[in-house]
N, C-alpha and C positions, 0 to 999 in steps of 0.2 A: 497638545491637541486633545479635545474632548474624548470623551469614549462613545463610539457608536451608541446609536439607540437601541433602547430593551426593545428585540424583536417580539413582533404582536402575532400572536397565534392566530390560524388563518380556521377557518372554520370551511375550508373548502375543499376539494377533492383527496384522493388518496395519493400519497407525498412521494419523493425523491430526494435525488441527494446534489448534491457539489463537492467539485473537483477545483483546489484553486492551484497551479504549480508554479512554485518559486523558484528558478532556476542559478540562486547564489550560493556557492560554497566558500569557503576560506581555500582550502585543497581541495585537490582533486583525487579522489582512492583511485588505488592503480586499477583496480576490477569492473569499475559504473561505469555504464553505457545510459544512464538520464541524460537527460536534458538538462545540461547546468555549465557553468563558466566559473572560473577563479580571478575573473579577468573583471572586476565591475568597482563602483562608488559609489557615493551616496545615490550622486545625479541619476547615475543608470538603475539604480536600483528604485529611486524615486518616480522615473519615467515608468519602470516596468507594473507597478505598484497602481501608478496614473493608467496603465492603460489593459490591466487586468479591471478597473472597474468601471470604463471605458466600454472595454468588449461587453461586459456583463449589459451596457446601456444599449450596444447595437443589436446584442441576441433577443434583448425584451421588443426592440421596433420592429423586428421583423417573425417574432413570437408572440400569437396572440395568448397563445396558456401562459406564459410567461410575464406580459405588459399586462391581464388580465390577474394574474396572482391565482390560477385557478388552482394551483397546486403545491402545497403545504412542504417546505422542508425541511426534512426529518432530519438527514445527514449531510454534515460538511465537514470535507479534511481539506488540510493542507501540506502539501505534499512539496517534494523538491527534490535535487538541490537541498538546501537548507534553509526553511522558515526562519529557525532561531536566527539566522545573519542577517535577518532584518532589524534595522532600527524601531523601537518600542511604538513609537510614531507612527513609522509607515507600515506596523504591522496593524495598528486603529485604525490606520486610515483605510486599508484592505479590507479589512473585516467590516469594516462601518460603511464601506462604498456598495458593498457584496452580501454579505447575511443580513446585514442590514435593511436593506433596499427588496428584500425577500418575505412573505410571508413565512412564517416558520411555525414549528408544531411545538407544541408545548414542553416533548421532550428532546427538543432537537439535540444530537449528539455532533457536538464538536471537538473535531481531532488537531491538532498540529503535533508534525513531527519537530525532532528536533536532534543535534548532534550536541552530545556531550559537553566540547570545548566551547560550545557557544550559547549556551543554555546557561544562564547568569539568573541573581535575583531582580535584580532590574526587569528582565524577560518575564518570570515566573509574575509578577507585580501586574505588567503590561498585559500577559493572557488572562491572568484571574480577572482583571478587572473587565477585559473584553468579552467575558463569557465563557471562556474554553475548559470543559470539564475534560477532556481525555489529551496526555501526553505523550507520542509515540518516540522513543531514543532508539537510535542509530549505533545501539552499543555495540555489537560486533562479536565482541570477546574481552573480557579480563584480564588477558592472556598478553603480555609484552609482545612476544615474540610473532605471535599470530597477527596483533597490529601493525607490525613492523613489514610483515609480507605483503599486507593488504593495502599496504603504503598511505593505513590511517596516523592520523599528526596526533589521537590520542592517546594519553596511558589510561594503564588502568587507575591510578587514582582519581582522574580526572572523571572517569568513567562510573565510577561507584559517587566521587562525589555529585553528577550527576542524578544518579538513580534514588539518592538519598533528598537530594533537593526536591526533585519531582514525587516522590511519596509523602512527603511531608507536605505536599502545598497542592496535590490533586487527588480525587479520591479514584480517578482512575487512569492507571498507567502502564504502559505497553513497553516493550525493548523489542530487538533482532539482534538476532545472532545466526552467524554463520559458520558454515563446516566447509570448512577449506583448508591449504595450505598450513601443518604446524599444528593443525590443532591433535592432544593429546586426550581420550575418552576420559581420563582422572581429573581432571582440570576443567572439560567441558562441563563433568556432569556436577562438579564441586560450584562455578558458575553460577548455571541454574541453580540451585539449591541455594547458594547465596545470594542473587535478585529476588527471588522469590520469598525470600528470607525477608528480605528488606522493603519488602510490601509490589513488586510488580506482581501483576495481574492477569498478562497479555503475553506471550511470547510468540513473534513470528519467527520461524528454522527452517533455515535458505540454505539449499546446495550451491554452493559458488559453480558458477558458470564464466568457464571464459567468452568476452566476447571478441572475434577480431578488430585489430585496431588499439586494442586497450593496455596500456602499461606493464600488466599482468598478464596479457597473454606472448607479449617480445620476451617478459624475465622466463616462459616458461619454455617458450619455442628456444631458446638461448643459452636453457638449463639451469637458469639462476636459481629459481624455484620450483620444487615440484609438486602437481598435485596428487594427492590422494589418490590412491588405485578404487574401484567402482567397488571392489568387498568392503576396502575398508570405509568408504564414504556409509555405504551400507551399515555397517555393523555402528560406526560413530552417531550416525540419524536414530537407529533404533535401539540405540541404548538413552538415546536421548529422549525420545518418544517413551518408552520406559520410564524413566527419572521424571519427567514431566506429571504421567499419570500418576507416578506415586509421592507428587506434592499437590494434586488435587486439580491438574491442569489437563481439561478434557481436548481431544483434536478434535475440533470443530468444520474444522475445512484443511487441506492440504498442506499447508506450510503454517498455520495458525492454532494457539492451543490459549484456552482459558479457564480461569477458575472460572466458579457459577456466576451466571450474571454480568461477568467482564468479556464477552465477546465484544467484536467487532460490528454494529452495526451496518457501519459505512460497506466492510468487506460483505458483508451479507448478501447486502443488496445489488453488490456486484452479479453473485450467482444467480441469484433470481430474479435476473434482467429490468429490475427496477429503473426507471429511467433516471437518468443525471447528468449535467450541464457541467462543462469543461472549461475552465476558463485558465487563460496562460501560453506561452511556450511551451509544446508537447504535450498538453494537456486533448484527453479525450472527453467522448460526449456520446451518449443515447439517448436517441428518442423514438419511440415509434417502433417502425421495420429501419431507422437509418443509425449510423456510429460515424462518428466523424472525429480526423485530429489534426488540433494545430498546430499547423507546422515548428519545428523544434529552432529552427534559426530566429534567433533573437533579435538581431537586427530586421528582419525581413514580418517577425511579427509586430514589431514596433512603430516599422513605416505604414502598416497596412492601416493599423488603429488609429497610429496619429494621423491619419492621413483621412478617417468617417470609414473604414472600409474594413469588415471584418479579416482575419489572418488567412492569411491562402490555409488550406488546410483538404485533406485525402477526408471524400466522403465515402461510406460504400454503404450500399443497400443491398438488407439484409433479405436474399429470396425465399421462398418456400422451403427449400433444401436445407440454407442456412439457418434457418430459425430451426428445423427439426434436429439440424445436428447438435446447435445450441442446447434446445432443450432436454439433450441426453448429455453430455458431456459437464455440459455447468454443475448441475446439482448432485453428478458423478465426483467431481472436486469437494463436497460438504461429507459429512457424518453420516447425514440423510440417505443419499445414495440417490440410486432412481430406480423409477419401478419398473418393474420387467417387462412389463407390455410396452415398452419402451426403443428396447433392444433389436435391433435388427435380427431377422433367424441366422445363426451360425456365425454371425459377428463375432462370437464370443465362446471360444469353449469352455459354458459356465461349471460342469463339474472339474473339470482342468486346476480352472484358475481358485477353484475351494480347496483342494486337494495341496496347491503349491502354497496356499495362505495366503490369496493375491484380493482376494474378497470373501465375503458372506453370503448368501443368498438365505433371506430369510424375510416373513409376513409379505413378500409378494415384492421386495425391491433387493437391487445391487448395491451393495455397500463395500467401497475400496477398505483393506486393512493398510496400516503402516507399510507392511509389503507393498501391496499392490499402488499406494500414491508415490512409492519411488518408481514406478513404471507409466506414471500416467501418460504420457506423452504417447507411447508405443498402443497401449490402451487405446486412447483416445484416436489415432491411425487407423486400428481395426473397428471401430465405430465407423469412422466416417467411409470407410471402405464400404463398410455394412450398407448404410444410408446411402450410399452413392447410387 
């Protein structure tokens, strides 16, 4: 199959992003709660592929910015499940039905993630030639044993040969890694320093979260596995956090760290309510005052499309209230912080939370430390409390 066409830069309004979600894995981790299946083929993956750029055709007839091209996109990731489990084919034929079919800005940043075991040269061949300058891996950990809990099917060879193929052949490259179950603060912090080694660029560093229902939370209710106690999740994040800064990797946003220049665009634009189009199983969308998502059953997204009819999918509009809590919590999650005049009175006991190391107050804004984004949540509670 051809390669998609060179997108033509749009000389029109100020831009947004795309959301495209692949819901294939080979396995399933015992810990995800995405939207994804182990259970597909060619066909279904063909079908799903046909009717993410499908949707992308019913949201532009009933979107005049959109059937109109008035607005320029900057960013597109491709998330999952697992991109790389697509066939080289119908990963062209995605990208060329969808960015394609898009005005796009001259530096538009395109993401596909990807997981280790299925990240081949063939694949690397198929995204370079498609456009894809940024590759996001699924690595986890190095760590055997820590794979083993996570009920990932990868080793770490397979995983370094990964991270070695992807620097070799993009000039910008991202991983994840988690603190969960097993993992050991010597070995973590040896890890990073060895990706980082080896040309990534991007780290995002996720506290495992059990979710009910999932693999990983029967081993843990059951005693099979245990997690982490909340000190030591603690002290393993900020010795990480530590190790990071002193290879040159700034925390940009809450769970995300970069050298210079290698941020996340796509992530960015999250916080700063930049609008962006959802397209897929589970996949979300902003626009305007509204966010919308569609629905994560895959058969039930695939009859609605094939059938001219966009995915049932939960709309909610976003009130007065909600937009103000937004705009204090969002760029609370970034480096940035937000500015004081922002804060509700007494929401917050701001000398408190300087005292315990939980933020900064300084040139007129709040800025979370490493402390303080392992509370965000709690944080985030006494805001909305505030605003309420």
């Amino acid at each position: 199959m051809a390669p998609p066409r060179a997108p033509q830069p749009s000389p029109l309004g100020p831009g947004g992003g795309l959301y495209i979600h692949v819901p294939f894995c080979r396995t399933l981790c015992s810990y995800c709660n995405f939207v994804r299946t182990a259970d597909h083929d060619t066909d279904l993956r063909a079908r799903t592929v046909a009717a993410c750029v499908a949707e992308l055709a019913l949201r532009r007839g009933k979107c005049a910015s959109l059937s109109e091209g008035r607005r320029q996109l900057r960013t597109a990731y491709i998330g999952g499940g697992t991109p790389s489990a697509l066939e080289p084919d119908l990963f062209t034929a995605l990208l060329s039905g969808t960015v394609g079919k898009l005005p796009v800005a001259p530096d538009l940043e395109l993401t596909v993630e990807a997981n280790p075991e299925s990240f081949s040269p063939a694949v690397v061949d198929a995204w370079r030639s498609a456009g894809v300058g940024r590759v996001s891996l699924g690595v986890q950990s190095l760590d055997a044993d820590v794979l083993q809990r996570l009920g990932r099917q990868c080793d770490p060879a397979t995983a370094r040969g990964a991270i070695v193929l992807a620097c070799r052949h993009f000039e910008r490259v991202a991983a994840d890694w988690i603190i969960g179950p097993g993992v050991q603060r010597r070995r973590l912090l040896a890890e990073l320093t060895e990706a980082i080694g080896l040309g990534v660029g991007h780290v995002s560093l996720y506290i495992l979260e059990l979710h009910l229902g999932s693999d990983l939370s029967a081993a843990v209710a059951a005693g099979r596995v245990a997690m982490p106690s909340d000190a030591r999740t603690e002290t393993l994040y900020l010795a990480a956090v530590d190790r990071l800064a002193e290879l040159g990797l700034r925390q940009y946003e809450v769970a995300n760290f970069a050298l210079p220049a290698s941020e996340s665009r796509h992530n960015r634009a999250y916080w700063s309510r930049r609008p962006y189009l959802g397209l897929g199983p589970g996949a979300h969308g902003l626009y305007g005052r509204w966010r919308y998502a569609n629905t994560g059953d895959l058969s039930a997204y695939l009859a609605s499309i094939e059938a001219g009819q966009l995915p049932p999918q939960s709309i909610d509009h976003l009130t007065p209230a909600a937009r103000r809590l937004e705009s204090v919590v969002l760029p609370l999650r970034t480096a940035a912080g937000v500015p004081l005049g922002l804060i509700p009175d007494r929401a917050l006991d701001l000398p408190r939370g300087v005292r315990a190391g939980f933020w900064t107050v300084d040139s007129g804004r709040l800025r979370l430390t490493a402390r303080g984004f392992l509370r965000i949540d709690a944080i985030e509670q006494a805001l909305a409390r505030g605003l309420g």
